[in-house]
N, C-alpha and C positions, 0 to 999 in steps of 0.2 A: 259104603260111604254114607248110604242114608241112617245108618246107626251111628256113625262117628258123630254125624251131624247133630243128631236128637240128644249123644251126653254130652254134645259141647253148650247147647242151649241150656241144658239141663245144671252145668255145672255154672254157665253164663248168671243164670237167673237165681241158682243159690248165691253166686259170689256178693250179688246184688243187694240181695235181702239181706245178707251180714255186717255188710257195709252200711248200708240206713239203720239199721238197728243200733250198730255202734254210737249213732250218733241219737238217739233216743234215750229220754232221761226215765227212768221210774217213777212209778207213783212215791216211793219209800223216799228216794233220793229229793223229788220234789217238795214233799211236805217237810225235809230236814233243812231244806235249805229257805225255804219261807218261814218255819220257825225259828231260825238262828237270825233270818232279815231284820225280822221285825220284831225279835224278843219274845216271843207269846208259844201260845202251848197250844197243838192243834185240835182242834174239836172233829173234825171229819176230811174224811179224803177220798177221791174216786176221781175215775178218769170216764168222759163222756167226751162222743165225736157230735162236733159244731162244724157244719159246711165243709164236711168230706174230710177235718182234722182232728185227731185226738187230743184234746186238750185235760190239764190236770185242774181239778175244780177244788183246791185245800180251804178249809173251814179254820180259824183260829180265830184263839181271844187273846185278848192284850195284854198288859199289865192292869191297862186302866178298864179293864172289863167289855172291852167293846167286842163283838164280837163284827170281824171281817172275812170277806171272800176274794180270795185272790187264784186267780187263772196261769196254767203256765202251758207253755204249747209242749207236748210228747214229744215231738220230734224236733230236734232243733235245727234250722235250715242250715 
């Protein structure tokens, strides 16, 4: 019984993790979709965790040469 119980956890807690993942964006996916937002061509991309969430941190420049920083959350609630 006590083994039934340990794969059912064990299956419990993958199922879990697949499920949040599904709904988590890429870094790749991120930076395609703030370049096609706002017209511009991206200068840098990385994902860094701010107050316990991963956030996507995309660098782009404009048409009109500006360069901006826009954030998108990894995980989308």
């Amino acid at each position: 019984m006590h083994r039934l119980l340990k794969k059912l956890l064990i299956s419990l807690t993958l199922a879990a993790a697949l499920v949040a993942s599904a709904w988590a964006i890429t870094l790749e996916e991120a930076a395609r979709k703030v370049a096609e937002k706002y017209d511009a061509r991206v200068v840098s991309a990385q994902t860094v965790e701010q107050r316990g969430r991963r956030i996507h941190v995309i660098r782009i420049l404009t048409r009109d040469g500006v360069v901006r920083t826009v954030r998108v959350p990894a995980d989308e609630d």
